[in-house]
Backbone and ligand atoms as CSV (ligand in chain L), in Angstrom:
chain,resi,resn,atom,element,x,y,z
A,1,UNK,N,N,-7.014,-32.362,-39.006
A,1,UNK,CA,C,-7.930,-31.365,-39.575
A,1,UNK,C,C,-9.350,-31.928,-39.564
A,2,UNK,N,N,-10.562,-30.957,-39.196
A,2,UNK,CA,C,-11.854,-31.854,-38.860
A,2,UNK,C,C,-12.205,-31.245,-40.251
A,3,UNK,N,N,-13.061,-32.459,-40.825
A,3,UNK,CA,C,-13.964,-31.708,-41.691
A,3,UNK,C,C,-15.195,-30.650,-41.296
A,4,UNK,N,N,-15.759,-30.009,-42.002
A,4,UNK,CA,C,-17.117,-29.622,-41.741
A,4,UNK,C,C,-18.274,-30.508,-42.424
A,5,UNK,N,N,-19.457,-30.053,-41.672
A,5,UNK,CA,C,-20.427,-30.973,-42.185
A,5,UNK,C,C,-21.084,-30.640,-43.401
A,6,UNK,N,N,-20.717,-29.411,-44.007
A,6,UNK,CA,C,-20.290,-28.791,-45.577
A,6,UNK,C,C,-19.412,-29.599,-46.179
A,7,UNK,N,N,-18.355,-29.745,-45.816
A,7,UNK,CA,C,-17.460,-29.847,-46.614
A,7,UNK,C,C,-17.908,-31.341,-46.857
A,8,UNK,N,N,-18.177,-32.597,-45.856
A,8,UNK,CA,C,-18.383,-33.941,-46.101
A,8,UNK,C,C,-19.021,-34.250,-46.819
A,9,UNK,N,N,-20.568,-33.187,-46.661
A,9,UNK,CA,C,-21.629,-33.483,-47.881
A,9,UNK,C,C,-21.050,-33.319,-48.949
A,10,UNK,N,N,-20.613,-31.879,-49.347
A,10,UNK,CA,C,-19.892,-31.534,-50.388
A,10,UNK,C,C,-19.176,-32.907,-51.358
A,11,UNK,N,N,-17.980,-33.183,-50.151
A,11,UNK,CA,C,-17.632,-34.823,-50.693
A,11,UNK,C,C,-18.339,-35.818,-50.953
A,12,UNK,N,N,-19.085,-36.358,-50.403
A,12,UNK,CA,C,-19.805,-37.180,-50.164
A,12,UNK,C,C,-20.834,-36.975,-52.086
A,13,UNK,N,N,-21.133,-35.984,-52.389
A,13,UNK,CA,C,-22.109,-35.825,-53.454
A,13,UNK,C,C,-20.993,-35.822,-54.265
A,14,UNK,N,N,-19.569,-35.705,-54.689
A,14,UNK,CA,C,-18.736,-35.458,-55.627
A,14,UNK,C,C,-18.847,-37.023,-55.822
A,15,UNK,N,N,-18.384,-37.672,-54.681
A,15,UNK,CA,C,-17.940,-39.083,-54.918
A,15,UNK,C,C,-18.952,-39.853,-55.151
A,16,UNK,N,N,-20.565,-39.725,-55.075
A,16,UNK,CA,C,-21.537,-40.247,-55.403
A,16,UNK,C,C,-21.835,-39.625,-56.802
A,17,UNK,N,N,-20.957,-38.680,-57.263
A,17,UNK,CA,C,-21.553,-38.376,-58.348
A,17,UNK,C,C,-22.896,-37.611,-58.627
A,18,UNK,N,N,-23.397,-37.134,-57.487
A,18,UNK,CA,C,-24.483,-36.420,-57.485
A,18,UNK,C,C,-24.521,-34.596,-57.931
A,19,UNK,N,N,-23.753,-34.995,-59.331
A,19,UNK,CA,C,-23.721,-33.631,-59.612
A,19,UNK,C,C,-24.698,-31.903,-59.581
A,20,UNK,N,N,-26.138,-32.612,-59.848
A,20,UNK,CA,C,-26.833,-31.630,-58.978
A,20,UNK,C,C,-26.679,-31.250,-58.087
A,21,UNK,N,N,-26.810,-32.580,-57.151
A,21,UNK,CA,C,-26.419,-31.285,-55.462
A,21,UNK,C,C,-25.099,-30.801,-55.562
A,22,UNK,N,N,-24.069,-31.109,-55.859
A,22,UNK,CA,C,-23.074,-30.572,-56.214
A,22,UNK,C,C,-22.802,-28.980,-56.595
A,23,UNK,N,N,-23.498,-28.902,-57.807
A,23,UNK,CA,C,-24.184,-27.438,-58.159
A,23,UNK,C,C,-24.724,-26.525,-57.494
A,24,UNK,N,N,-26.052,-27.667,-57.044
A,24,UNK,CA,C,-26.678,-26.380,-55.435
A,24,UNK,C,C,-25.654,-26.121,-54.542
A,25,UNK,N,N,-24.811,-26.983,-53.779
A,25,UNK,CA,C,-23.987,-26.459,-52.822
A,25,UNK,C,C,-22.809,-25.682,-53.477
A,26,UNK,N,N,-22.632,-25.513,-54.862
A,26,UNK,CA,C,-21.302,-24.545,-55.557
A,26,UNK,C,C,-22.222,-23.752,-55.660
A,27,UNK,N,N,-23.519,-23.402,-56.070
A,27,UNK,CA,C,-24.326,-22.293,-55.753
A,27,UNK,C,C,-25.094,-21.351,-55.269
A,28,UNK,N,N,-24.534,-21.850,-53.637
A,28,UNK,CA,C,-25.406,-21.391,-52.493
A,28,UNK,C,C,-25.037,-20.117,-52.373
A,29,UNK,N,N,-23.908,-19.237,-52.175
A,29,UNK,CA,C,-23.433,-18.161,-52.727
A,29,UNK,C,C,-24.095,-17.209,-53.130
A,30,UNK,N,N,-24.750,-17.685,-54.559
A,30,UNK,CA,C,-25.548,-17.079,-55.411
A,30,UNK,C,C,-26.998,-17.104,-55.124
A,31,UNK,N,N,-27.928,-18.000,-54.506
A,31,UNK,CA,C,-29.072,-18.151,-53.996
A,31,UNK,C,C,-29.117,-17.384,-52.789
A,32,UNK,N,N,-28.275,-17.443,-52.374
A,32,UNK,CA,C,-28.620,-17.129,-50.819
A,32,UNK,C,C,-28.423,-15.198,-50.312
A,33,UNK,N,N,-29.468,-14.565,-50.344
A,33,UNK,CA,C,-29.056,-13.266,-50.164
A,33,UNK,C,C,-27.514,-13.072,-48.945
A,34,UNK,N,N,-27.308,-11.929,-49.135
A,34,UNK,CA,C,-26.674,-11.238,-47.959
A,34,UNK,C,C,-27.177,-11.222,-46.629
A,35,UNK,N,N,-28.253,-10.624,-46.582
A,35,UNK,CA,C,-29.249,-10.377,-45.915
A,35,UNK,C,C,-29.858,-12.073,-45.334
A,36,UNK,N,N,-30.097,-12.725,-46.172
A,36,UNK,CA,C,-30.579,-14.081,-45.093
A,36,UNK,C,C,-29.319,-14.762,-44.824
A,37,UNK,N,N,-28.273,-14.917,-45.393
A,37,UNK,CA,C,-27.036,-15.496,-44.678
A,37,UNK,C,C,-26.888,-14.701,-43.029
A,38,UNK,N,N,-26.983,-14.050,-43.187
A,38,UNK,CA,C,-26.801,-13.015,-41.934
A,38,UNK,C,C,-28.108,-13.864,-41.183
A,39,UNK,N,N,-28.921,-14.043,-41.151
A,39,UNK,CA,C,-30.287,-14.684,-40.583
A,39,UNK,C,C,-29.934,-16.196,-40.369
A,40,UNK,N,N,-29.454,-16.505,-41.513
A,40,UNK,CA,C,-28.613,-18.045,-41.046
A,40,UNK,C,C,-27.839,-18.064,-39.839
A,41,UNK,N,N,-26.769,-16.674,-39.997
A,41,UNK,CA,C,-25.723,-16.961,-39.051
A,41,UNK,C,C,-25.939,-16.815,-37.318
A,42,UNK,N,N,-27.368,-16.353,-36.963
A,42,UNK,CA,C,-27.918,-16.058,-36.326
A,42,UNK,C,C,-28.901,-17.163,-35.556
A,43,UNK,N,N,-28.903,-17.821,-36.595
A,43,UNK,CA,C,-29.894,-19.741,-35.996
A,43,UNK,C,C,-31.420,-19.114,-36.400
A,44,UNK,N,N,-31.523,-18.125,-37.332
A,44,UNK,CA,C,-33.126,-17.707,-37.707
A,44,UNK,C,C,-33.474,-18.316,-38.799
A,45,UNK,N,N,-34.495,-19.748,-37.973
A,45,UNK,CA,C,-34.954,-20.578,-39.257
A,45,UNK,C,C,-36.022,-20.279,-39.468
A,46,UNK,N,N,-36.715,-18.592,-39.312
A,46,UNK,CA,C,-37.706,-18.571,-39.947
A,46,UNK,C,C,-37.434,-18.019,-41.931
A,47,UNK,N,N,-35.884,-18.082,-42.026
A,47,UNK,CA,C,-35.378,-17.830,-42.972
A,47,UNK,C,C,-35.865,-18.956,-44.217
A,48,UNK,N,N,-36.176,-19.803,-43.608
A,48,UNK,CA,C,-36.087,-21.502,-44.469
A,48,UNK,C,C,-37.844,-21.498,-44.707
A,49,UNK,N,N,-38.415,-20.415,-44.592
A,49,UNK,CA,C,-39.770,-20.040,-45.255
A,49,UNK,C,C,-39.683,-19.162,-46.502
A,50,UNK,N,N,-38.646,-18.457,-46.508
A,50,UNK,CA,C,-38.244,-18.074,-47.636
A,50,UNK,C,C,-37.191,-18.636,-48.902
A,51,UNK,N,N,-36.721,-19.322,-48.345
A,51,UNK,CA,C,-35.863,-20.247,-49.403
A,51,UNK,C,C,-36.718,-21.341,-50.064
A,52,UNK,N,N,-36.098,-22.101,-50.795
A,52,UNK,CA,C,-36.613,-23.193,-51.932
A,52,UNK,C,C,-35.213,-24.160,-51.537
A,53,UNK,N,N,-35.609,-25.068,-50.327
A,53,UNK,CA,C,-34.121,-26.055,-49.747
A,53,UNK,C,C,-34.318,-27.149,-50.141
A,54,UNK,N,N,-33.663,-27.729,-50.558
A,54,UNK,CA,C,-33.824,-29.681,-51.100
A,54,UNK,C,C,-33.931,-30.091,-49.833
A,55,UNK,N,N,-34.822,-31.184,-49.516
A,55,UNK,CA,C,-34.916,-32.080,-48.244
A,55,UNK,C,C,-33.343,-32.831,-48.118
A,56,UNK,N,N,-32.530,-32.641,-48.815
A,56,UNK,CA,C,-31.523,-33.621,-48.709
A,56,UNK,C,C,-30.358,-32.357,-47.697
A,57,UNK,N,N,-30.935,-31.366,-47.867
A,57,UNK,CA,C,-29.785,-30.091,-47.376
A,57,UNK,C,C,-30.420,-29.710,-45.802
A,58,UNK,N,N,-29.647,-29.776,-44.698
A,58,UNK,CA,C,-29.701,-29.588,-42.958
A,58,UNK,C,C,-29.400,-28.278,-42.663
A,59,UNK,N,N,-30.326,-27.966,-42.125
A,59,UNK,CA,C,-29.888,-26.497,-41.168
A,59,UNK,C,C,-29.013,-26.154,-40.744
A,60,UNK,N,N,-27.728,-27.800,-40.289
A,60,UNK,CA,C,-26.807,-27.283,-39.884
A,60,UNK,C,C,-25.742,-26.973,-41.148
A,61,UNK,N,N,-25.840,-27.910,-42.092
A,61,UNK,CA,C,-25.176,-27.720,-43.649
A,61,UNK,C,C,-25.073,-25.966,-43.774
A,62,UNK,N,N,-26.273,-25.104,-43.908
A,62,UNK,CA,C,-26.438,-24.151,-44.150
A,62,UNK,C,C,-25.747,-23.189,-43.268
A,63,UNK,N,N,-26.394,-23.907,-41.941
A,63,UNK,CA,C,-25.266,-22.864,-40.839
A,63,UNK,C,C,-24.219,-22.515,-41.106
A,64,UNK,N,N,-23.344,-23.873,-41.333
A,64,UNK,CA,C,-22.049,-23.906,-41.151
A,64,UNK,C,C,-21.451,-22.949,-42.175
A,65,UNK,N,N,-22.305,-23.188,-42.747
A,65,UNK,CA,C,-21.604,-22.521,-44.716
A,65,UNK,C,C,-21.939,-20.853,-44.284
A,66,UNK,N,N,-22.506,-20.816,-43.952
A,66,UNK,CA,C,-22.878,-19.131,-43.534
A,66,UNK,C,C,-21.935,-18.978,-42.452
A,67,UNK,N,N,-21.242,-19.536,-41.489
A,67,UNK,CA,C,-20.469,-19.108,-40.670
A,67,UNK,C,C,-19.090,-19.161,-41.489
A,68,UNK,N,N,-18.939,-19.948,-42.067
A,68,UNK,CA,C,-17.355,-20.526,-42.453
A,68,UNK,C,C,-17.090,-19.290,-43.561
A,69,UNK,N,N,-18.647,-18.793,-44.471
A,69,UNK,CA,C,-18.184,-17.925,-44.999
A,69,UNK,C,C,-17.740,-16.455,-44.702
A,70,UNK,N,N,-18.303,-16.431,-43.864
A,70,UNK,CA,C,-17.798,-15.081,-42.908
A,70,UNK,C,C,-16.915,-14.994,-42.490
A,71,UNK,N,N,-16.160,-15.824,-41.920
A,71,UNK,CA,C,-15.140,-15.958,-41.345
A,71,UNK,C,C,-13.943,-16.442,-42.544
A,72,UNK,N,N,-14.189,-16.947,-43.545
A,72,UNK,CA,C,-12.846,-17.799,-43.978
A,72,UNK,C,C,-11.675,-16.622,-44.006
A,73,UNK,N,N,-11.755,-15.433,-43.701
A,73,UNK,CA,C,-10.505,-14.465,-44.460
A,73,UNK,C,C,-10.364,-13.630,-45.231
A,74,UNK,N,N,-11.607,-13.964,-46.582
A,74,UNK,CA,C,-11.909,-13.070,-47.713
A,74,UNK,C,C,-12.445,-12.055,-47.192
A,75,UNK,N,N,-13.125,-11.736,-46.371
A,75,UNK,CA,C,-13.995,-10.807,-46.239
A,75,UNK,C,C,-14.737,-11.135,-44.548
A,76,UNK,N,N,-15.282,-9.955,-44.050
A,76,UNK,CA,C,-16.338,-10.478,-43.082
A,76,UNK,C,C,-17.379,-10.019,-43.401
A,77,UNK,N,N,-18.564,-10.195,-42.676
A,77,UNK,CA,C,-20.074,-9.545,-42.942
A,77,UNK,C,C,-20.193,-8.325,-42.131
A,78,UNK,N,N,-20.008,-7.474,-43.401
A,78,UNK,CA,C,-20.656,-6.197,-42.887
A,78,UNK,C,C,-21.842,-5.825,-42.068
A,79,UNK,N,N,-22.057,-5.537,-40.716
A,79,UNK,CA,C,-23.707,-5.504,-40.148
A,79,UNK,C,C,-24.238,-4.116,-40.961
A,80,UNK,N,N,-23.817,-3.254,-41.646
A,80,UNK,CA,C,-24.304,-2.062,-42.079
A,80,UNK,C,C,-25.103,-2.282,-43.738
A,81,UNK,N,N,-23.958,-3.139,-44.536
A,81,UNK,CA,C,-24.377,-3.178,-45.678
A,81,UNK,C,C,-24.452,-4.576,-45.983
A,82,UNK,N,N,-24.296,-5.184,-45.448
A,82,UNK,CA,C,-24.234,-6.999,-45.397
A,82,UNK,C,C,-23.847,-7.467,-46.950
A,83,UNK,N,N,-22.371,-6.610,-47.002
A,83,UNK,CA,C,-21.396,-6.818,-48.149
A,83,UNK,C,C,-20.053,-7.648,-47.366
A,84,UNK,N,N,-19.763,-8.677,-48.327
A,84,UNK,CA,C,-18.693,-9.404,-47.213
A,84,UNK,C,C,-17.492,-8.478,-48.155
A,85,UNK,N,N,-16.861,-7.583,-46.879
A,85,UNK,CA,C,-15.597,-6.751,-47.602
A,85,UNK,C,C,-14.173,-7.151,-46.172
A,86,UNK,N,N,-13.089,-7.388,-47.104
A,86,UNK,CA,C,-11.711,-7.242,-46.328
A,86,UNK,C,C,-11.693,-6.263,-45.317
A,87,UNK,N,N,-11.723,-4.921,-45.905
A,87,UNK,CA,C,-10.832,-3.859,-44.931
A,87,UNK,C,C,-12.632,-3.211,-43.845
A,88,UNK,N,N,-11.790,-3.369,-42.604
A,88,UNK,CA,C,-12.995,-2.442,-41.970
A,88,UNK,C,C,-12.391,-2.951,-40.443
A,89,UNK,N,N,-13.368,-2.351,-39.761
A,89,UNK,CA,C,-12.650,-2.193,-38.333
A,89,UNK,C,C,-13.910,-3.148,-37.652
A,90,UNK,N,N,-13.797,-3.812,-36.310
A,90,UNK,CA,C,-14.785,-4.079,-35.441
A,90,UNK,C,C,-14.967,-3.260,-34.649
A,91,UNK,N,N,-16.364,-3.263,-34.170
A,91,UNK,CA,C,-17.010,-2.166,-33.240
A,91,UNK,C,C,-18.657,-2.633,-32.902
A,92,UNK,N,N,-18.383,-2.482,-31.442
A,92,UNK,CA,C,-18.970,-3.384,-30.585
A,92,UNK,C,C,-19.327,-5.036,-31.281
A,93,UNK,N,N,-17.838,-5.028,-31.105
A,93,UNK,CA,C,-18.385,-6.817,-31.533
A,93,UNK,C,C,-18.691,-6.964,-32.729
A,94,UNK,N,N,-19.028,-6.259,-33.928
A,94,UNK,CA,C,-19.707,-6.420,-34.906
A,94,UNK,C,C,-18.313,-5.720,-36.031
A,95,UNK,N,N,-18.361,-6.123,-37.255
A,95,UNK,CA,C,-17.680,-5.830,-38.120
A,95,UNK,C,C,-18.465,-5.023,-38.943
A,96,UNK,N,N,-17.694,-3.966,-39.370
A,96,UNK,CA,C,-18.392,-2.192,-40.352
A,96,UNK,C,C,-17.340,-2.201,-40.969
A,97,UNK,N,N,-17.846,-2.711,-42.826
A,97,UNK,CA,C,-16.392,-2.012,-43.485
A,97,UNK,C,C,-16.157,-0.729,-43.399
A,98,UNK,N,N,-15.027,-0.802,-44.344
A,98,UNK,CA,C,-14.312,0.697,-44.097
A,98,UNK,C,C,-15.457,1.513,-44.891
A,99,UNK,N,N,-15.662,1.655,-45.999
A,99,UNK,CA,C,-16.853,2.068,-46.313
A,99,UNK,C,C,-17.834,2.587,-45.499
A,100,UNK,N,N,-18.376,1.866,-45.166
A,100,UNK,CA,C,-19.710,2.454,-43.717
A,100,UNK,C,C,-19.215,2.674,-42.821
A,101,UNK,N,N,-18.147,2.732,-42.458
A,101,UNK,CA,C,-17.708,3.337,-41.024
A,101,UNK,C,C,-17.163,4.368,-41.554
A,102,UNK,N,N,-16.684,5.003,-42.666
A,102,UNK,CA,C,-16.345,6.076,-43.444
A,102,UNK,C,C,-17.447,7.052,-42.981
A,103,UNK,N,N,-18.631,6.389,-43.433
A,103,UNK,CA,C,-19.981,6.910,-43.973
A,103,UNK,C,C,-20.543,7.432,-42.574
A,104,UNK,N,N,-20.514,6.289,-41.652
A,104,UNK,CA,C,-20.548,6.644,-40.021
A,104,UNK,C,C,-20.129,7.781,-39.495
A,105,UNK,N,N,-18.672,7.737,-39.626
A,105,UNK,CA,C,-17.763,8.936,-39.070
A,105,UNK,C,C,-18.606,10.997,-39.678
A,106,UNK,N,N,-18.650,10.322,-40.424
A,106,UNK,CA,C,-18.908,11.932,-41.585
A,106,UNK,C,C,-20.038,12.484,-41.145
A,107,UNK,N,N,-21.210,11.269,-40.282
A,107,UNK,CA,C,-22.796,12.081,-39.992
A,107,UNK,C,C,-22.419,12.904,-38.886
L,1,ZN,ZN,ZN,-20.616,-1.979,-45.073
């Protein structure tokens, strides 16, 4: 199993005890819009003009965490409402929950 370069830091600050960063990376989630994760997942670092990033945290740290979250299973990223929801269909390549593709169908 490979780690990610999330997940090592992640470790890496538990076992140093660096409970702040610890926090920031259990709270990236919450900092990080919908809307610029989606800009993350995309390699748009003009995103990192709008954030407030510790010098200790990498573009690719962020990447990864924006990809891994899209993908882990819970949910994907909606391109319509950039809500990460379970149920929805792909179309052209892109994932539309059921919701907005509801909403789609009806115009
Ligand atoms: Zn949606």
């Amino acid at each position: 199993m490979t780690e990610s370069h999330f997940e090592k830091t992640y470790q890496d600050m538990v076992r140093k005890g660096a409970m702040e960063k610890v926090r920031w990376l259990e709270n990236l989630s919450k900092m990080i819009l919908p809307s610029m994760r989606k800009r993350i997942q995309m390699n748009d670092k003009t995103v990192l003009q709008e954030l407030v990033i510790p010098n200790w945290v990498k573009w690719e740290l962020l990447h990864e965490w924006a990809n891994e979250k899209a993908t882990e299973g819970k949910g994907q990223l909606c391109v319509l409402c950039s809500g990460i929801k379970e149920a929805g269909i792909r179309y052209n390549n892109r994932f539309v929950c059921e919701p907005c593709f509801k909403s789609i169908k009806n115009l």
